[in-house]
RODO-2510 file (C-alpha; in nm, 4 decimals, decimal comma):
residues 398
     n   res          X          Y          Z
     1     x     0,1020     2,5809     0,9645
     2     x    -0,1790     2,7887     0,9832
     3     x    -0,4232     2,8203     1,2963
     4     x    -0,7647     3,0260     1,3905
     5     x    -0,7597     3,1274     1,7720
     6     x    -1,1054     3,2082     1,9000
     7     x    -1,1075     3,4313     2,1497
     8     x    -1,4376     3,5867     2,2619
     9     x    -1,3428     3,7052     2,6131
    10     x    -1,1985     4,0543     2,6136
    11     x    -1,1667     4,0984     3,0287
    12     x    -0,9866     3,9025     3,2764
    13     x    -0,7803     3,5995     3,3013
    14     x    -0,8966     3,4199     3,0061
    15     x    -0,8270     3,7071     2,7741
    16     x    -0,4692     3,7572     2,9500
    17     x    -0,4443     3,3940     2,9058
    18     x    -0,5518     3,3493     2,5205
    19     x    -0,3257     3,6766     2,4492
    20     x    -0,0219     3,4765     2,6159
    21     x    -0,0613     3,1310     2,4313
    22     x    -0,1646     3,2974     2,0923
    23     x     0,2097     3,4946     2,1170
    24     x     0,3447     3,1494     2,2369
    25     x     0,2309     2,9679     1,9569
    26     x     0,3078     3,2546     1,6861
    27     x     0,6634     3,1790     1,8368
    28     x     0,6725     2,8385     1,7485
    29     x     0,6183     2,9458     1,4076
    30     x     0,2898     2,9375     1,2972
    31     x     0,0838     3,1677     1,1512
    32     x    -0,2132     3,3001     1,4060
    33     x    -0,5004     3,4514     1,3437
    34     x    -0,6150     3,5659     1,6055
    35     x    -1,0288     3,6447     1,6471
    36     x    -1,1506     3,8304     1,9180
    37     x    -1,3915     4,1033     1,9537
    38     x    -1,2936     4,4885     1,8738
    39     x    -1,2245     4,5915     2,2708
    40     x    -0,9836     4,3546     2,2834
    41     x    -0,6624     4,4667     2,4813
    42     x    -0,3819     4,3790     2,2110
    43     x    -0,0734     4,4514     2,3537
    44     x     0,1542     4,6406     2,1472
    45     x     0,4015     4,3381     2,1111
    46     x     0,1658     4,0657     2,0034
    47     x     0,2557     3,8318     1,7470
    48     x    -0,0532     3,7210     1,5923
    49     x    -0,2736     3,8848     1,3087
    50     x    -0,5555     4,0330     1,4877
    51     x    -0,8818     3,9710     1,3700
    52     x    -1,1110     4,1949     1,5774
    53     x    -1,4790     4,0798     1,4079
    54     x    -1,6519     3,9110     1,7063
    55     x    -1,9080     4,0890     1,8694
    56     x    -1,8212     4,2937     2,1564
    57     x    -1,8705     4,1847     2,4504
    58     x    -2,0620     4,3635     2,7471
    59     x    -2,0069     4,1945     3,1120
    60     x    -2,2382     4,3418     3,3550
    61     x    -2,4828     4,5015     3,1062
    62     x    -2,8224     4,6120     3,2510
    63     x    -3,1477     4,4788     3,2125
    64     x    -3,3373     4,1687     3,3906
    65     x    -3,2148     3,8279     3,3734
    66     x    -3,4474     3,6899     3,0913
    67     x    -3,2978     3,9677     2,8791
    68     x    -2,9499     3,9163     3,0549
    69     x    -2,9865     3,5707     2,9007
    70     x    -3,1590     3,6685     2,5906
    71     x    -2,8272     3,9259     2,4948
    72     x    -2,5246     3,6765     2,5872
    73     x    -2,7063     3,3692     2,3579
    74     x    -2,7672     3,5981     2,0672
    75     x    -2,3598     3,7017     2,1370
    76     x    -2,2395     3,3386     2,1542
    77     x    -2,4378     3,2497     1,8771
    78     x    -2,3121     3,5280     1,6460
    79     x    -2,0161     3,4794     1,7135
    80     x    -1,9512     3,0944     1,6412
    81     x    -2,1360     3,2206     1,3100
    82     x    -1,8820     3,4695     1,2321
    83     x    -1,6208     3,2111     1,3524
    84     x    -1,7627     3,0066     1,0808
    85     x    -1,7270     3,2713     0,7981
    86     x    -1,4003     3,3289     0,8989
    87     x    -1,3077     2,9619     0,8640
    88     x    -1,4311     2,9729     0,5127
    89     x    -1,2985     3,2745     0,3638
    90     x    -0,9407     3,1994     0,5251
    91     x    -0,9356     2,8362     0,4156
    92     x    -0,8713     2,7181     0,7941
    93     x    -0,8224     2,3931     0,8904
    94     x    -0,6898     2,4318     1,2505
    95     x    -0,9382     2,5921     1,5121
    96     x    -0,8017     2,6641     1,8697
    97     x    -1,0961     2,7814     2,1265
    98     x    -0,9166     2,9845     2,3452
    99     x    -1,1636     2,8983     2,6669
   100     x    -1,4228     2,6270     2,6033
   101     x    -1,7779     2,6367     2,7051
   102     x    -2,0553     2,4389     2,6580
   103     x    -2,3486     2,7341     2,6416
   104     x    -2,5979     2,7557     2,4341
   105     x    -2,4326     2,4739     2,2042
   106     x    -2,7389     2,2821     2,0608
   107     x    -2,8101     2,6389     1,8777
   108     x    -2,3998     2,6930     1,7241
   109     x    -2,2897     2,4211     1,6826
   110     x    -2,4833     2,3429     1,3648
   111     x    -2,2396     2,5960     1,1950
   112     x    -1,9089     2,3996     1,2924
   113     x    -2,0531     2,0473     1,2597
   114     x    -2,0429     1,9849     0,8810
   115     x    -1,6700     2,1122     0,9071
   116     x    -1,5416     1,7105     0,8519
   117     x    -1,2060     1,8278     0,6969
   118     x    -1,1550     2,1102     1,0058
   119     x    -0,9393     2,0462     1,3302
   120     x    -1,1128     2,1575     1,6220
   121     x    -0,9010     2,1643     1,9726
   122     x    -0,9758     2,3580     2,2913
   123     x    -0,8708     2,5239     2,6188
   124     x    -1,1093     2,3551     2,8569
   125     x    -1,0077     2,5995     3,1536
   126     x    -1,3016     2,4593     3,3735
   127     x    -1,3218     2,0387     3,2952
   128     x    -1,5748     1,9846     3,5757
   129     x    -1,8692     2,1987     3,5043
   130     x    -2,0506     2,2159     3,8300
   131     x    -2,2567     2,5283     3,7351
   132     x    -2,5906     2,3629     3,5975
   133     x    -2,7556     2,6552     3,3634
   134     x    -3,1532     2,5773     3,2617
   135     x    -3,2562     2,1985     3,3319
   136     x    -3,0179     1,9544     3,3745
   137     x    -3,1506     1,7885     3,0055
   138     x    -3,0166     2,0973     2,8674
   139     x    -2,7036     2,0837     3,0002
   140     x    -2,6371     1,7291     2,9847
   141     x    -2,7366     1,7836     2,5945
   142     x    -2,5322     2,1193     2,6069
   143     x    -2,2045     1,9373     2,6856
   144     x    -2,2739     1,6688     2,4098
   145     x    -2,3115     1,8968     2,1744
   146     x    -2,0275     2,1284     2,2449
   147     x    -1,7616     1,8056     2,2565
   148     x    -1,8868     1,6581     1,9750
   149     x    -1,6949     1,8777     1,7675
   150     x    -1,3731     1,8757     1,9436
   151     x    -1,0371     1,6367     1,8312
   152     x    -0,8325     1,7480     2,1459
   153     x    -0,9063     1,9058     2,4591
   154     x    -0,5982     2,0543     2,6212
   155     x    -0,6444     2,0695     3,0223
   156     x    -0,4331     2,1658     3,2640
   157     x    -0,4279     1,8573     3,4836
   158     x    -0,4892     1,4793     3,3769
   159     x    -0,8530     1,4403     3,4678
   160     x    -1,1408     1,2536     3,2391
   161     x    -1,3532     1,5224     3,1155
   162     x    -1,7576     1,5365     3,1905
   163     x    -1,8524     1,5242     2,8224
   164     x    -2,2225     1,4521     2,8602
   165     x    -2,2094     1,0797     2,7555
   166     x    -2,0473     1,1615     2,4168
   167     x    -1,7685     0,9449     2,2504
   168     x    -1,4113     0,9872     2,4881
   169     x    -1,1670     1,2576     2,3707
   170     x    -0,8094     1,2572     2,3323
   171     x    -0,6841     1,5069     2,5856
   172     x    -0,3664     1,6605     2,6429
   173     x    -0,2112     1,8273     2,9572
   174     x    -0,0493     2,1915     2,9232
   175     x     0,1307     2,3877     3,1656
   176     x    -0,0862     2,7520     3,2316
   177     x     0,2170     2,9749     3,1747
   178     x     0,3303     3,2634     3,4327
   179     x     0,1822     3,6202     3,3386
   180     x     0,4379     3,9134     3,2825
   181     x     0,3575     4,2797     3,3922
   182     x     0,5213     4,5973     3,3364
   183     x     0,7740     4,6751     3,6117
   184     x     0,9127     4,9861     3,7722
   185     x     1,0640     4,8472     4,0815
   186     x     0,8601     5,0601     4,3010
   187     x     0,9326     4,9575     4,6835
   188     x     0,6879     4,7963     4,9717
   189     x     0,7092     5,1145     5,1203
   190     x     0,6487     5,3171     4,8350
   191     x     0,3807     5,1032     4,7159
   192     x     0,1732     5,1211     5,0593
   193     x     0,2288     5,4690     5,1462
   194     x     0,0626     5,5564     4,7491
   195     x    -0,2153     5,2795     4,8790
   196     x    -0,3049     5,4270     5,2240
   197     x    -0,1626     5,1352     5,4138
   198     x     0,0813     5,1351     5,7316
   199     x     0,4109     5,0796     5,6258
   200     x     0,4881     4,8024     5,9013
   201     x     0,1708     4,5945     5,9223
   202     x     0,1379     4,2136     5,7540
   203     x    -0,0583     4,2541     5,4482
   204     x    -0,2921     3,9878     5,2420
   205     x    -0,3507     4,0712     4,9124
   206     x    -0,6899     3,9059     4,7215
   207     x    -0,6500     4,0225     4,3727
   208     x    -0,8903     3,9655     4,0467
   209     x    -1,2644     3,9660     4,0252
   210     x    -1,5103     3,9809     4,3354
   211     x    -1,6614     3,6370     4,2918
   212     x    -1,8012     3,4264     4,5769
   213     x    -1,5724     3,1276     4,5078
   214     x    -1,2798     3,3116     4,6606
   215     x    -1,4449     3,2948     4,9888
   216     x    -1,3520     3,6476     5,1289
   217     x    -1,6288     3,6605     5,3543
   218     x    -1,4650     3,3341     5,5678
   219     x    -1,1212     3,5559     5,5398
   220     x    -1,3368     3,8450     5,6885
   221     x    -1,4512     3,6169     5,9747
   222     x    -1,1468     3,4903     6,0644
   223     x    -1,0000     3,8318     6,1172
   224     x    -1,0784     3,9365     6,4430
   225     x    -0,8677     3,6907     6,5499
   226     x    -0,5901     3,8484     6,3620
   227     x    -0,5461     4,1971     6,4849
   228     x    -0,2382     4,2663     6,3415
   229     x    -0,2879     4,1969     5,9920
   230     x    -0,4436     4,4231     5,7072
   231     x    -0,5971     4,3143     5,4341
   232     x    -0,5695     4,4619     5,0516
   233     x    -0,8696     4,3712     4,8189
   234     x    -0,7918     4,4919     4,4821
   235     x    -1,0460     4,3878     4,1608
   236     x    -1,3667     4,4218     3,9626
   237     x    -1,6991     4,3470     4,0962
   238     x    -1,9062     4,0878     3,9298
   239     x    -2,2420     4,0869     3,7835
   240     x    -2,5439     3,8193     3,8967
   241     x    -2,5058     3,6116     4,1124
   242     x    -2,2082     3,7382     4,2868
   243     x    -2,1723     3,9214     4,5747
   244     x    -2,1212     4,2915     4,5524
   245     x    -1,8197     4,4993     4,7274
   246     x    -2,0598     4,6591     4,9204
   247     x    -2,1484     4,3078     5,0957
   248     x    -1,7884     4,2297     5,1806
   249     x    -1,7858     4,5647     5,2974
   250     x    -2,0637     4,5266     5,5830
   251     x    -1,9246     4,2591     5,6910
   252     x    -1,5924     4,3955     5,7726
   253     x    -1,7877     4,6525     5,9668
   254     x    -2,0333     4,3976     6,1716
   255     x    -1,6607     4,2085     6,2850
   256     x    -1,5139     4,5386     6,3363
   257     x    -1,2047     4,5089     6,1010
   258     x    -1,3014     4,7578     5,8571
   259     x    -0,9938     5,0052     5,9899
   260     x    -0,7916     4,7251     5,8476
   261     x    -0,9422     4,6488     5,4980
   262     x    -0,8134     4,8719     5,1741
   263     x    -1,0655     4,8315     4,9022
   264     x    -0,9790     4,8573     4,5843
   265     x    -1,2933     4,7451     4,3802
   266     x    -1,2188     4,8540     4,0196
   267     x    -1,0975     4,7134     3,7252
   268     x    -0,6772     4,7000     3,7534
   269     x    -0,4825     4,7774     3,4687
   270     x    -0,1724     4,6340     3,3394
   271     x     0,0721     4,8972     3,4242
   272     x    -0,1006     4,9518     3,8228
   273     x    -0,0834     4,5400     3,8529
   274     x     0,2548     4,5604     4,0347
   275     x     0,1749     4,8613     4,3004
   276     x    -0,0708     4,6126     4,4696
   277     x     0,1870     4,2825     4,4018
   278     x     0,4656     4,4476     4,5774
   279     x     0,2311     4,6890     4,8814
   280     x     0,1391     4,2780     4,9878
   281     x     0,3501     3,9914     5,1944
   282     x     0,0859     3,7222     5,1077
   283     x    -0,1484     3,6023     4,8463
   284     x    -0,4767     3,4640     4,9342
   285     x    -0,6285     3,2023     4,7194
   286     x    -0,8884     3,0690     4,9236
   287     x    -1,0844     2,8707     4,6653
   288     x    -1,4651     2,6842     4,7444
   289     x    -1,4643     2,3569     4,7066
   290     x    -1,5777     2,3721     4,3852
   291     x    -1,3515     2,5591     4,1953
   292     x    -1,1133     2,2848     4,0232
   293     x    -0,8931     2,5008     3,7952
   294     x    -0,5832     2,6971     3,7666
   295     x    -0,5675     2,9716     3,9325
   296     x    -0,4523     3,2694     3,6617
   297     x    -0,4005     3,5005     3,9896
   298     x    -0,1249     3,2065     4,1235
   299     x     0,0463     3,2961     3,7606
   300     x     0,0353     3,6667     3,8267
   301     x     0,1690     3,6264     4,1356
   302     x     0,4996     3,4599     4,0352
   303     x     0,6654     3,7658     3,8913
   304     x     0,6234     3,8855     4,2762
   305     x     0,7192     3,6005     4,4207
   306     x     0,4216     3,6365     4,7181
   307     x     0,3651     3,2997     4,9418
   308     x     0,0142     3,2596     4,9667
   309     x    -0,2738     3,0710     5,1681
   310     x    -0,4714     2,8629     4,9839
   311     x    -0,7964     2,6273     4,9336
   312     x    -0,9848     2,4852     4,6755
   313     x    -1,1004     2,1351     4,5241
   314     x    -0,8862     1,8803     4,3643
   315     x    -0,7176     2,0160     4,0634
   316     x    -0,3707     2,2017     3,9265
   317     x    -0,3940     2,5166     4,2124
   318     x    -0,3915     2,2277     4,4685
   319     x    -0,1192     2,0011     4,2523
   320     x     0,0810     2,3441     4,2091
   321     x     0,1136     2,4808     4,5595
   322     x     0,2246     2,1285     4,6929
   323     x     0,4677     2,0695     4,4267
   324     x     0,6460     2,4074     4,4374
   325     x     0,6005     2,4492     4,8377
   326     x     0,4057     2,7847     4,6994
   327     x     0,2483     2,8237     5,0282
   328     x    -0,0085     2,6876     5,3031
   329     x    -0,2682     2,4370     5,1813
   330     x    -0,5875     2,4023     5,3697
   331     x    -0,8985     2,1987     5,3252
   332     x    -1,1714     2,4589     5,1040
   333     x    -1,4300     2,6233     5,3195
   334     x    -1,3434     2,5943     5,6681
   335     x    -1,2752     2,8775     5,8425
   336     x    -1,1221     2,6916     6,1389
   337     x    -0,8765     2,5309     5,8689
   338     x    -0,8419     2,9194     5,7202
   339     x    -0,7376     3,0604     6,0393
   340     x    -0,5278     2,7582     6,1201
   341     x    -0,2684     2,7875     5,8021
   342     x    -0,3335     3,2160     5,8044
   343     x    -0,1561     3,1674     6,1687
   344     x     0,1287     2,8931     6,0348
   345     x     0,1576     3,1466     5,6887
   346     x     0,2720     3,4389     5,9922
   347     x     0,4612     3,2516     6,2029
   348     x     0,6743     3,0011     5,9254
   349     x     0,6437     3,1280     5,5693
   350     x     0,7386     2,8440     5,3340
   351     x     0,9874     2,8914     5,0814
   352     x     0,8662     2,8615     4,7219
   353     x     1,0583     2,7359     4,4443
   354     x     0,9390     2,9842     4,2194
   355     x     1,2418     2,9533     3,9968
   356     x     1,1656     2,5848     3,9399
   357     x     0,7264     2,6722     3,8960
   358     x     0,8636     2,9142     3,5970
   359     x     1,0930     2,6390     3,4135
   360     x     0,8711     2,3734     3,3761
   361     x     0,5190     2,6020     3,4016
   362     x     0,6983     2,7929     3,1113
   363     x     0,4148     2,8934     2,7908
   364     x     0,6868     2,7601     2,5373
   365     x     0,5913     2,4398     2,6780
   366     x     0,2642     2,5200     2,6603
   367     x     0,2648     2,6157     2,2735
   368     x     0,5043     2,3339     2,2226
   369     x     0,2636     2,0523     2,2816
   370     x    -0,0561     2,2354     2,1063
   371     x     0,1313     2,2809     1,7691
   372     x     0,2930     1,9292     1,8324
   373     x    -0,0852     1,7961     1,8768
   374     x    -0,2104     1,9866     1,5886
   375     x     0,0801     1,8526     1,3461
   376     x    -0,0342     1,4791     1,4764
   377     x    -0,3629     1,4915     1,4241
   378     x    -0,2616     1,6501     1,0509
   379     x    -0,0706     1,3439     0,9916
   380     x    -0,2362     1,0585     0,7867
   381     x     0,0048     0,7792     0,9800
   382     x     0,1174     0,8496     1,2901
   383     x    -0,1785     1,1245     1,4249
   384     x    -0,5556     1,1300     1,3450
   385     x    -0,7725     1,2154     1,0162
   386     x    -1,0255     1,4551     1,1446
   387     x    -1,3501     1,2991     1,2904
   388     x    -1,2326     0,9938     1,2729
   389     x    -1,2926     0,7296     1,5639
   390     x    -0,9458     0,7982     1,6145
   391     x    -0,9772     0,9829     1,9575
   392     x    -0,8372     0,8763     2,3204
   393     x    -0,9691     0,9123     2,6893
   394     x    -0,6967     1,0991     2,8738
   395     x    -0,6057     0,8186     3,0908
   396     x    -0,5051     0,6218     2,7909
   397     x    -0,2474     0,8688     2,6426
   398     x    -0,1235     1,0734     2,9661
***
């Protein structure tokens, strides 16, 4: 078997993520190629033919927002164009989008559409798209178009996708596999006394991306009422509409806890991943209310075993932390309910059962049930022809 990865995200979690399942699948013994853009971080031990023609892509590029705009549709659109070529010159008849997304689709998808004999499934990372971009006509004719295309949808939670009114799609639910960095052992006090931070104190680690949906600024508030505790902030800033470091910065200041903040605002590589993991006694998760996904900084956290505090909306993060006893579940967006759990998180740390989160969250299982889905829809008796009306509503199958 033979299957096209698409893979335009070079940065962040849903590169890490598309690099993990690619080498997953590759070890169930299929042949992946594996298209992604030339600044692509291939790690020296992947298993997939890399296939760097995409164009590049540039988060956080200057200009205004028309032109902003202007730049990431001409990049989409090229690039579902090149994904096209590549489907034809390689003969390809099963397409995996590594991270799904609806933009811009009215203007690609007339280059995958006449593709009747071509297996389309995808990683739909975010099912419940509550960021409306242009009208809502747009969108609601964005989503149609994007799904129209699409035999399976693999999600990481049973949940009937938004699809914009098209036909239902079958659906299957994957595990988001644990993410594996390089190690050196280094100890808590090593890693804080390299970091600046008091070797004694309790220390909350947010890790990833700046983005306002992690609701630092409620963690910020909540501090004061906290004195003992630092706090470790360690990850990129965002461009747009999210808040700068410099704004979670003044507000340390105005509730006087800046003496206990270490900011660390900068992209994180691989190999400095663990100094921040194992400086920290917590992991803060503290999701809006409208973030309904996995968390891909839960799955980094595992190799370090950290407790955390989280929020968010219904979805796997929520699911996951119950399950496992990960940590301290609060209601999203409440800083009363923030400070409540912070205080139970100090006083009676749960006891996760990481080892039990890694067997059955493992990305075997994950590549397991894409290639199995891929080899039934290939199968003229017991799967699905391609485009066929033979498609499912993931409360029918799951």
């Amino acid at each position: 078997m033979k299957l096209l990865y698409f893979s335009p995200n070079s940065f962040g979690g849903l590169a890490d993520y598309a690099q993990a399942q690619a080498n997953a699948i590759a070890d169930q013994g299929v042949e992946v190629v594996f298209l992604c853009a030339p600044d692509f971080p291939v790690s020296a031990d992947s298993k997939f033919h890399y296939l760097p023609t995409l164009i590049q892509n540039r988060p956080g590029a200057g200009g205004n927002k028309l032109a902003r705009g202007f730049r990431m549709s001409r990049e989409i659109i090229g690039n579902h164009r090149i994904l096209r070529q590549e489907i034809d010159a390689q003969n390809i008849q099963n397409v995996l989008f590594g991270a799904y997304a609806e933009y811009f689709a009215p203007l690609w998808i007339r280059q995958l559409k006449p593709l009747r004999d071509v297996r389309f499934g995808a990683v739909v990372h975010d099912p419940i798209r509550d960021t409306v971009r242009g009208p809502a006509w747009w969108h609601r004719k964005s989503n149609q178009s994007a799904y129209s295309i699409l035999d399976v949808a693999f999600l990481h939670e049973n949940i009937v996708l938004e699809t914009g009114g098209t036909k239902p799609i079958r659906t299957e639910v994957i595990p988001h596999g644990p993410y594996r960095f390089p190690r050196s052992d280094i100890s808590k006090k090593e890693a804080r006394k390299k970091l600046g931070i008091p070797p004694e104190v309790p220390l909350l680690l947010q890790f990833g991306h700046l983005r306002n949906s992690k609701n630092l600024d409620l963690i910020l508030d909540i501090f004061p009422s906290f004195p003992q505790i630092h706090l470790l902030v360690a990850g990129k800033e965002q461009s747009g509409s999210e808040r700068p470091a410099a704004f979670y910065k003044q507000r340390a200041i105005r509730n006087n806890v800046a003496d206990r903040c270490h900011w660390f605002c900068e992209h994180i590589p691989e190999e400095q991943v663990e100094l921040f993991f194992a400086a920290a006694d917590f992991l803060l998760l503290a999701y809006s209310r409208q973030f309904r996904s996995a968390s891909g900084v839960l799955n980094a956290s595992v190799q370090f075993r950290l407790p955390c505090l989280a929020t968010s909306g219904e979805g796997p993060l929520r699911t996951q932390v119950h399950k496992y006893n990960l940590g301290i579940w609060r209601e999203p967006d409440d800083s009363e309910a923030l400070a409540d759990g912070l205080e139970k998180l100090l006083k009676n740390p749960p006891k996760p059962r990481w080892n039990d989160y890694e067997k059955e969250n493992a990305w075997a299982t994950n590549a397991r049930r894409v290639v199995d889905t891929f080899r039934d829809l290939a199968d003229p008796i017991n799967g699905a022809s391609p485009k066929t009306d033979h498609r499912f509503a993931s409360s029918e199958i799951n």
